[in-house]
C-alpha positions as CSV (number, residue, x, y, z in Angstrom):
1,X,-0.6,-12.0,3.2
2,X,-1.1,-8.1,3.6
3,X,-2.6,-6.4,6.3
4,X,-4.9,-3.6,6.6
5,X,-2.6,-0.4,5.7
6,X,-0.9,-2.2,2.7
7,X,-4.3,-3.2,1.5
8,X,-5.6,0.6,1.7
9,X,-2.3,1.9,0.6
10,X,-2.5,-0.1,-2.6
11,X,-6.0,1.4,-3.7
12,X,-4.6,4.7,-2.7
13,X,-1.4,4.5,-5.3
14,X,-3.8,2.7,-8.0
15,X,-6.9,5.3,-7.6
16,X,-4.2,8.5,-7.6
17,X,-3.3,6.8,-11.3
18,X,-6.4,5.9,-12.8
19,X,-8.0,8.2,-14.9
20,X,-10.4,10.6,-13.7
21,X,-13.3,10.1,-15.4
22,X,-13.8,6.4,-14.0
23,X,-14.0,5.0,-10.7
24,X,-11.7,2.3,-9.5
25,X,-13.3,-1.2,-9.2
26,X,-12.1,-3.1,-6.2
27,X,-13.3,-6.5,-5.8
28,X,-13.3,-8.4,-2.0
29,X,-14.4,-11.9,-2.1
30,X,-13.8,-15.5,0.0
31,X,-15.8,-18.1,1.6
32,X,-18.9,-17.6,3.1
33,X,-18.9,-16.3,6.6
34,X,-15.0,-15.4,5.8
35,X,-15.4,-11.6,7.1
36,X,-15.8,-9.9,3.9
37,X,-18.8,-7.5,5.1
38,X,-16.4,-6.5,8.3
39,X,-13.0,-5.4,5.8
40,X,-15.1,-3.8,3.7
41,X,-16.4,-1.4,6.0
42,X,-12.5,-0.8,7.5
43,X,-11.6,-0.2,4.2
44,X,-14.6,2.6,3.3
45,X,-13.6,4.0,6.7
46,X,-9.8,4.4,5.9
47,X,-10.7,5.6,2.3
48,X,-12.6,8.1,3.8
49,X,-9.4,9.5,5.8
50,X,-7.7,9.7,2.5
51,X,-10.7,11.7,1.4
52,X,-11.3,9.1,-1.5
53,X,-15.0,8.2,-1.7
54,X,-16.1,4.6,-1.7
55,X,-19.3,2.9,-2.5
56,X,-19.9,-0.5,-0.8
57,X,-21.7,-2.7,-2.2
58,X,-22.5,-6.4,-0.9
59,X,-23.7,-8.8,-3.7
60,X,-26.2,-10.6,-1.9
61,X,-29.2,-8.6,-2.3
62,X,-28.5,-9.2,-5.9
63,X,-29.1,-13.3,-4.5
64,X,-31.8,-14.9,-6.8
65,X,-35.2,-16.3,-5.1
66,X,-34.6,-19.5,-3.1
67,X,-36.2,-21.9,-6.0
68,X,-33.5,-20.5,-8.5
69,X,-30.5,-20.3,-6.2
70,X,-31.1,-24.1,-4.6
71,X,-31.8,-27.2,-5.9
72,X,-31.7,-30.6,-3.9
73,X,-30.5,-32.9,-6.9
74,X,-26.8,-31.4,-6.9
75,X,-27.0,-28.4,-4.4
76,X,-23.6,-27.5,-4.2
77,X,-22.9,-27.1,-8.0
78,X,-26.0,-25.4,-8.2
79,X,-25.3,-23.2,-5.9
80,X,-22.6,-22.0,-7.6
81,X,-23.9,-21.9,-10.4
82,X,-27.4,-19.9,-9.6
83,X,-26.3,-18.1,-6.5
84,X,-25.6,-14.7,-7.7
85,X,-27.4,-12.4,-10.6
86,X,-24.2,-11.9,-11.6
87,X,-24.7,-10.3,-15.4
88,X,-27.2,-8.4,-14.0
89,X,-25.5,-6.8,-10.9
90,X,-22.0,-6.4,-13.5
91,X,-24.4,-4.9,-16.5
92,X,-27.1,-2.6,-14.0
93,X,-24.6,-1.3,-11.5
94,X,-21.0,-2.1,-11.2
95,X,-19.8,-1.5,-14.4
96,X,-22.0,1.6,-14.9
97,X,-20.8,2.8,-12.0
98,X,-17.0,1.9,-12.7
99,X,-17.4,4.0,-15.9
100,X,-19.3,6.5,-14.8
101,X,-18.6,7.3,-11.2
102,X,-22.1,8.0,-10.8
103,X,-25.3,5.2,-10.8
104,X,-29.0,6.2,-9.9
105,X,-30.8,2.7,-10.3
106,X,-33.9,0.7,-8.8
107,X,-33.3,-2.6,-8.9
108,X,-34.5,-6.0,-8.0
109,X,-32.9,-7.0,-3.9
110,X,-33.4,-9.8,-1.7
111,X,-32.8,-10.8,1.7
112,X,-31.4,-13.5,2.7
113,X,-34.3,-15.2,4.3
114,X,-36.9,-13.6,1.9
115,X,-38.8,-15.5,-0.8
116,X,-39.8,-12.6,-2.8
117,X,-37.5,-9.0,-4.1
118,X,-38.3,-6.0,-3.1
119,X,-37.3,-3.0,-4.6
120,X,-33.8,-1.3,-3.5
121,X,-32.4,2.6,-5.1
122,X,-28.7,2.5,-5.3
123,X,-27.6,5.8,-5.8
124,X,-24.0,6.9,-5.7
125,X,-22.3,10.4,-7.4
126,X,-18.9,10.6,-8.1
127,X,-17.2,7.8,-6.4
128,X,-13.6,7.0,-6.4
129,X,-13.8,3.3,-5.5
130,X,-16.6,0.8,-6.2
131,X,-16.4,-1.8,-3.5
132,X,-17.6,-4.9,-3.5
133,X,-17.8,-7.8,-1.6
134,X,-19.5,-11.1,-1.6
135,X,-18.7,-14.5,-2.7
136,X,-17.5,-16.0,-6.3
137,X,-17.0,-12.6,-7.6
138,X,-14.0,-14.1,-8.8
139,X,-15.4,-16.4,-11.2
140,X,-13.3,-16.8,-14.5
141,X,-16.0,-14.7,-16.4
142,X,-15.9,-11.6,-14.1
143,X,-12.0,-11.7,-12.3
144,X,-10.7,-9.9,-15.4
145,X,-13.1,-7.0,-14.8
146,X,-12.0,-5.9,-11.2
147,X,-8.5,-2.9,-11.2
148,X,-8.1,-5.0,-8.1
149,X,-8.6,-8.3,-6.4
150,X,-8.8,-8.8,-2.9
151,X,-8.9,-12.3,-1.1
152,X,-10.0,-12.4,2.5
153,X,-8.8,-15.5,3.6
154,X,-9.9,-17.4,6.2
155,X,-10.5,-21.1,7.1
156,X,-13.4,-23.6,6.8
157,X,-13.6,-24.1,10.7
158,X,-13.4,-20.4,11.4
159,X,-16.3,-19.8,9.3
160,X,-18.2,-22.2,10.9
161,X,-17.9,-21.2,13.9
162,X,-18.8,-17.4,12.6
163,X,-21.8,-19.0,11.2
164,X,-22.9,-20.3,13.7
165,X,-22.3,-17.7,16.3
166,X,-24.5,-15.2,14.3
167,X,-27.6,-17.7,13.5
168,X,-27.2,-17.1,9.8
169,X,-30.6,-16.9,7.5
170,X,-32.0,-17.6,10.9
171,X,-31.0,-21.6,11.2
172,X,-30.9,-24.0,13.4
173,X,-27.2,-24.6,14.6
174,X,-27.8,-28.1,12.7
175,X,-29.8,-27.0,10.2
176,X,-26.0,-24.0,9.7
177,X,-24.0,-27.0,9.8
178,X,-25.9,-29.1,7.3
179,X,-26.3,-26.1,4.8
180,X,-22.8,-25.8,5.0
181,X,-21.4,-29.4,5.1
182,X,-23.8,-29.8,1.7
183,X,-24.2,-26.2,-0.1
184,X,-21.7,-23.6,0.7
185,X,-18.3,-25.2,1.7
186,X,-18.9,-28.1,-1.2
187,X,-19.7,-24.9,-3.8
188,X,-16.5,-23.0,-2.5
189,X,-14.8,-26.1,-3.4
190,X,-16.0,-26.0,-6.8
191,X,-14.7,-22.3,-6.9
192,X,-11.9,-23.4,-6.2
193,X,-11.3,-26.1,-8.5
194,X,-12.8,-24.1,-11.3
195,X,-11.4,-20.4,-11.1
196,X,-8.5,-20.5,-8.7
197,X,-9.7,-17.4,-7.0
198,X,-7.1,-17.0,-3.8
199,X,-3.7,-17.3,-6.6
200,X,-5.2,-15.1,-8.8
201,X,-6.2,-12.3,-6.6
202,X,-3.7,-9.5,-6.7
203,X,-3.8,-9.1,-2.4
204,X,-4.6,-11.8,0.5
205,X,-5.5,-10.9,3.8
206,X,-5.9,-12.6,7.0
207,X,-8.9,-13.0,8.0
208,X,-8.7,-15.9,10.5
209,X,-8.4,-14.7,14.1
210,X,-8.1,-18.5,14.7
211,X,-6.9,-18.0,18.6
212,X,-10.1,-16.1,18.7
213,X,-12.2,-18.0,17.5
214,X,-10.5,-21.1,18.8
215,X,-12.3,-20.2,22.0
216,X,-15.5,-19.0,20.3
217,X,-15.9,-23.0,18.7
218,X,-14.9,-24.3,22.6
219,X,-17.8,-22.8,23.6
220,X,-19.8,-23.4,21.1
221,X,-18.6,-27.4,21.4
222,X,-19.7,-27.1,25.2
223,X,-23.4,-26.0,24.4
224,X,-23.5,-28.2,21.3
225,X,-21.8,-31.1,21.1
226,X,-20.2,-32.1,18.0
227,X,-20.2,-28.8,16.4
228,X,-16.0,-29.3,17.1
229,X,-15.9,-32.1,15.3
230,X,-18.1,-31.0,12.2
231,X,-16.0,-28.0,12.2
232,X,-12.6,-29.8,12.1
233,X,-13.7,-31.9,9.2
234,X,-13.6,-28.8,7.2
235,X,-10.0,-28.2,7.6
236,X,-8.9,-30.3,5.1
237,X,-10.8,-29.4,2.2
Protein backbone atom coordinates (compact mmCIF):
# COMPACT_ATOMS: atom_id res chain seq x y z
CA UNK A 1 0.00 0.00 0.00
CA UNK A 2 1.12 3.68 -0.93
CA UNK A 3 -0.37 6.72 0.13
CA UNK A 4 -1.20 9.92 -1.51
CA UNK A 5 2.40 11.65 -1.96
CA UNK A 6 4.09 8.37 -3.16
CA UNK A 7 1.24 7.92 -5.57
CA UNK A 8 1.73 11.57 -7.06
CA UNK A 9 5.45 11.36 -6.75
CA UNK A 10 5.54 8.27 -8.90
CA UNK A 11 3.66 10.01 -11.95
CA UNK A 12 5.87 12.95 -11.37
CA UNK A 13 9.37 10.75 -11.86
CA UNK A 14 7.49 8.77 -14.80
CA UNK A 15 5.93 11.95 -16.64
CA UNK A 16 9.58 13.98 -16.23
CA UNK A 17 10.83 10.65 -18.42
CA UNK A 18 8.37 10.05 -20.98
CA UNK A 19 8.75 11.54 -24.11
CA UNK A 20 7.35 14.77 -24.87
CA UNK A 21 5.31 14.37 -27.58
CA UNK A 22 2.91 11.92 -25.64
CA UNK A 23 0.96 12.16 -22.62
CA UNK A 24 1.26 9.82 -19.77
CA UNK A 25 -1.63 7.34 -19.42
CA UNK A 26 -2.48 6.64 -15.75
CA UNK A 27 -5.12 4.27 -15.10
CA UNK A 28 -7.25 4.22 -11.45
CA UNK A 29 -9.64 1.41 -11.13
CA UNK A 30 -11.35 -0.86 -8.08
CA UNK A 31 -14.70 -1.94 -7.04
CA UNK A 32 -17.66 -0.01 -7.41
CA UNK A 33 -18.29 2.59 -4.87
CA UNK A 34 -14.38 2.00 -3.92
CA UNK A 35 -13.57 5.95 -4.06
CA UNK A 36 -12.03 6.10 -7.34
CA UNK A 37 -13.85 9.55 -8.43
CA UNK A 38 -12.54 11.14 -4.87
CA UNK A 39 -8.45 10.11 -5.61
CA UNK A 40 -8.77 11.10 -8.82
CA UNK A 41 -9.60 14.54 -8.17
CA UNK A 42 -6.65 14.66 -5.18
CA UNK A 43 -4.41 13.53 -7.68
CA UNK A 44 -5.43 16.36 -10.58
CA UNK A 45 -5.16 18.81 -7.64
CA UNK A 46 -1.55 17.78 -6.61
CA UNK A 47 -0.60 17.49 -10.34
CA UNK A 48 -1.63 20.78 -10.68
CA UNK A 49 0.95 22.08 -7.90
CA UNK A 50 3.66 20.26 -9.86
CA UNK A 51 2.42 22.33 -12.77
CA UNK A 52 1.74 19.02 -14.82
CA UNK A 53 -1.67 19.12 -16.46
CA UNK A 54 -4.11 16.25 -16.08
CA UNK A 55 -7.23 15.29 -17.81
CA UNK A 56 -9.75 13.35 -15.73
CA UNK A 57 -11.77 11.22 -17.26
CA UNK A 58 -14.49 8.84 -15.52
CA UNK A 59 -15.49 5.88 -17.81
CA UNK A 60 -19.00 5.81 -17.02
CA UNK A 61 -20.52 8.16 -19.34
CA UNK A 62 -18.87 5.79 -21.84
CA UNK A 63 -21.65 3.11 -19.88
CA UNK A 64 -23.82 1.37 -22.65
CA UNK A 65 -27.84 1.79 -22.51
CA UNK A 66 -29.32 -0.20 -19.71
CA UNK A 67 -30.74 -3.07 -22.25
CA UNK A 68 -26.99 -3.68 -23.34
CA UNK A 69 -25.20 -3.32 -20.07
CA UNK A 70 -27.92 -5.79 -17.99
CA UNK A 71 -29.40 -8.84 -18.57
CA UNK A 72 -31.42 -10.92 -15.93
CA UNK A 73 -30.36 -14.51 -17.23
CA UNK A 74 -26.68 -14.18 -15.90
CA UNK A 75 -26.40 -10.47 -14.68
CA UNK A 76 -23.24 -10.43 -13.07
CA UNK A 77 -21.22 -11.98 -16.06
CA UNK A 78 -23.01 -9.78 -18.15
CA UNK A 79 -22.26 -7.00 -16.52
CA UNK A 80 -18.87 -7.51 -16.89
CA UNK A 81 -18.93 -8.26 -19.86
CA UNK A 82 -21.24 -5.23 -21.45
CA UNK A 83 -20.70 -2.64 -18.85
CA UNK A 84 -18.27 -0.47 -20.47
CA UNK A 85 -17.77 0.79 -24.35
CA UNK A 86 -14.47 -0.08 -23.71
CA UNK A 87 -12.92 -0.24 -27.56
CA UNK A 88 -14.66 2.66 -28.12
CA UNK A 89 -13.62 4.98 -25.21
CA UNK A 90 -9.61 3.22 -25.75
CA UNK A 91 -9.96 3.82 -29.85
CA UNK A 92 -12.09 7.65 -29.65
CA UNK A 93 -10.34 9.18 -26.77
CA UNK A 94 -7.75 7.73 -24.53
CA UNK A 95 -5.35 6.47 -26.75
CA UNK A 96 -5.67 9.58 -29.06
CA UNK A 97 -5.25 11.57 -26.42
CA UNK A 98 -2.22 9.50 -24.91
CA UNK A 99 -0.52 9.98 -28.28
CA UNK A 100 -1.36 13.10 -29.00
CA UNK A 101 -1.71 15.15 -25.92
CA UNK A 102 -4.51 16.92 -27.48
CA UNK A 103 -8.33 15.28 -28.21
CA UNK A 104 -11.34 17.49 -29.57
CA UNK A 105 -14.18 14.77 -29.81
CA UNK A 106 -18.14 14.55 -29.53
CA UNK A 107 -19.03 11.48 -28.41
CA UNK A 108 -21.81 9.24 -27.30
CA UNK A 109 -22.32 9.73 -22.92
CA UNK A 110 -24.70 8.40 -20.50
CA UNK A 111 -25.79 8.87 -17.20
CA UNK A 112 -26.15 6.61 -14.96
CA UNK A 113 -29.84 6.63 -14.52
CA UNK A 114 -30.54 7.66 -18.27
CA UNK A 115 -31.93 5.37 -20.88
CA UNK A 116 -30.85 7.27 -23.83
CA UNK A 117 -26.94 9.11 -24.78
CA UNK A 118 -26.67 12.36 -25.15
CA UNK A 119 -23.99 14.07 -26.67
CA UNK A 120 -20.76 15.07 -24.56
CA UNK A 121 -17.33 17.42 -26.23
CA UNK A 122 -14.22 16.21 -24.60
CA UNK A 123 -11.71 18.60 -25.35
CA UNK A 124 -8.29 18.60 -23.80
CA UNK A 125 -4.83 20.43 -25.35
CA UNK A 126 -1.62 19.47 -24.35
CA UNK A 127 -2.00 17.35 -21.32
CA UNK A 128 0.67 15.70 -19.34
CA UNK A 129 -1.37 12.95 -17.79
CA UNK A 130 -4.57 11.21 -18.99
CA UNK A 131 -6.45 10.10 -15.93
CA UNK A 132 -8.82 7.69 -15.69
CA UNK A 133 -10.92 6.09 -13.46
CA UNK A 134 -13.68 3.65 -13.37
CA UNK A 135 -14.11 0.09 -12.97
CA UNK A 136 -12.48 -3.08 -15.00
CA UNK A 137 -10.15 -0.88 -16.74
CA UNK A 138 -7.93 -3.42 -15.87
CA UNK A 139 -9.19 -6.08 -17.95
CA UNK A 140 -6.48 -8.41 -19.54
CA UNK A 141 -7.15 -6.74 -23.04
CA UNK A 142 -6.59 -3.14 -21.90
CA UNK A 143 -4.00 -3.40 -18.52
CA UNK A 144 -1.01 -3.53 -20.89
CA UNK A 145 -2.02 -0.10 -22.33
CA UNK A 146 -1.91 2.08 -19.10
CA UNK A 147 2.28 3.71 -18.21
CA UNK A 148 0.68 3.14 -14.93
CA UNK A 149 -1.73 1.23 -12.80
CA UNK A 150 -3.37 2.28 -9.86
CA UNK A 151 -5.59 0.07 -7.49
CA UNK A 152 -7.72 1.86 -5.03
CA UNK A 153 -8.47 -0.60 -2.71
CA UNK A 154 -11.13 -0.92 -0.57
CA UNK A 155 -13.55 -3.49 0.95
CA UNK A 156 -16.92 -5.02 -0.09
CA UNK A 157 -18.60 -3.75 3.20
CA UNK A 158 -17.12 -0.31 2.97
CA UNK A 159 -18.53 0.09 -0.45
CA UNK A 160 -21.72 -0.84 0.62
CA UNK A 161 -22.05 1.34 3.06
CA UNK A 162 -20.75 4.30 0.49
CA UNK A 163 -23.44 3.02 -1.74
CA UNK A 164 -25.81 3.33 0.17
CA UNK A 165 -25.16 6.49 1.93
CA UNK A 166 -25.16 8.40 -1.54
CA UNK A 167 -28.60 6.66 -3.00
CA UNK A 168 -26.60 5.47 -6.04
CA UNK A 169 -28.58 5.52 -9.64
CA UNK A 170 -31.29 6.84 -7.31
CA UNK A 171 -32.25 3.18 -5.49
CA UNK A 172 -34.00 2.07 -2.95
CA UNK A 173 -31.53 1.17 0.03
CA UNK A 174 -32.92 -2.55 -0.92
CA UNK A 175 -33.23 -2.21 -4.27
CA UNK A 176 -28.58 -0.87 -3.67
CA UNK A 177 -28.26 -3.86 -1.79
CA UNK A 178 -29.88 -6.25 -4.21
CA UNK A 179 -28.07 -4.63 -7.31
CA UNK A 180 -25.06 -5.23 -5.55
CA UNK A 181 -25.42 -8.65 -3.78
CA UNK A 182 -26.48 -9.84 -7.69
CA UNK A 183 -24.62 -7.44 -10.34
CA UNK A 184 -21.71 -5.48 -9.22
CA UNK A 185 -19.94 -7.36 -6.23
CA UNK A 186 -20.61 -10.90 -8.12
CA UNK A 187 -19.02 -9.12 -11.61
CA UNK A 188 -15.97 -7.74 -9.44
CA UNK A 189 -15.54 -11.22 -8.54
CA UNK A 190 -15.38 -12.33 -11.95
CA UNK A 191 -12.74 -9.51 -12.42
CA UNK A 192 -11.07 -10.91 -10.14
CA UNK A 193 -10.94 -14.37 -11.07
CA UNK A 194 -10.34 -13.49 -14.64
CA UNK A 195 -7.66 -10.59 -14.83
CA UNK A 196 -6.11 -10.39 -11.41
CA UNK A 197 -6.37 -6.65 -11.38
CA UNK A 198 -5.12 -5.63 -7.56
CA UNK A 199 -1.44 -7.94 -8.22
CA UNK A 200 -1.02 -6.62 -11.32
CA UNK A 201 -1.44 -2.99 -10.77
CA UNK A 202 1.90 -1.27 -10.34
CA UNK A 203 0.52 0.93 -6.95
CA UNK A 204 -2.29 0.13 -4.20
CA UNK A 205 -3.80 2.56 -2.17
CA UNK A 206 -5.98 2.52 0.78
CA UNK A 207 -9.05 3.47 0.25
CA UNK A 208 -11.01 1.99 3.20
CA UNK A 209 -11.41 4.46 6.03
CA UNK A 210 -13.04 1.39 7.73
CA UNK A 211 -13.20 3.20 11.40
CA UNK A 212 -15.10 5.70 9.44
CA UNK A 213 -17.26 4.07 7.88
CA UNK A 214 -17.52 1.56 10.64
CA UNK A 215 -19.83 4.16 12.24
CA UNK A 216 -21.32 5.37 8.92
CA UNK A 217 -22.88 1.27 8.47
CA UNK A 218 -23.93 1.57 12.57
CA UNK A 219 -26.06 4.11 11.61
CA UNK A 220 -27.15 3.01 8.62
CA UNK A 221 -27.98 -0.55 10.59
CA UNK A 222 -30.04 1.56 13.08
CA UNK A 223 -32.40 3.13 10.34
CA UNK A 224 -32.30 -0.05 8.35
CA UNK A 225 -32.12 -3.09 9.74
CA UNK A 226 -30.13 -5.65 8.26
CA UNK A 227 -28.10 -3.59 6.02
CA UNK A 228 -25.11 -4.81 8.76
CA UNK A 229 -25.56 -8.02 8.05
CA UNK A 230 -25.90 -7.83 4.17
CA UNK A 231 -22.81 -5.77 4.41
CA UNK A 232 -20.69 -8.28 6.38
CA UNK A 233 -21.58 -11.06 4.04
CA UNK A 234 -19.47 -9.30 1.58
CA UNK A 235 -16.33 -9.56 3.51
CA UNK A 236 -15.45 -12.76 2.50
CA UNK A 237 -15.61 -12.71 -1.05
Amino acid sequence: MVDMNEVVARIVRQRAVAPDRRSLLVGLSGIDASGKGFVAKQIEARLAQHSIAAANINVDGWLNLPERRFNSTRPAEHFYENAIRFDELFAKLLLPLREQRTVNLVANFIEETAKTYRQCTYSFKNVGVVLVEGIFLFKSEHRKLFDLAIWVDCSFPTALSRALTRGQEGLSPAETIRAYETIYFPAQKIHFDRDNPRETAHLTIDNDQTAAVAMAREGLARRRPGIELRAAQYQRL
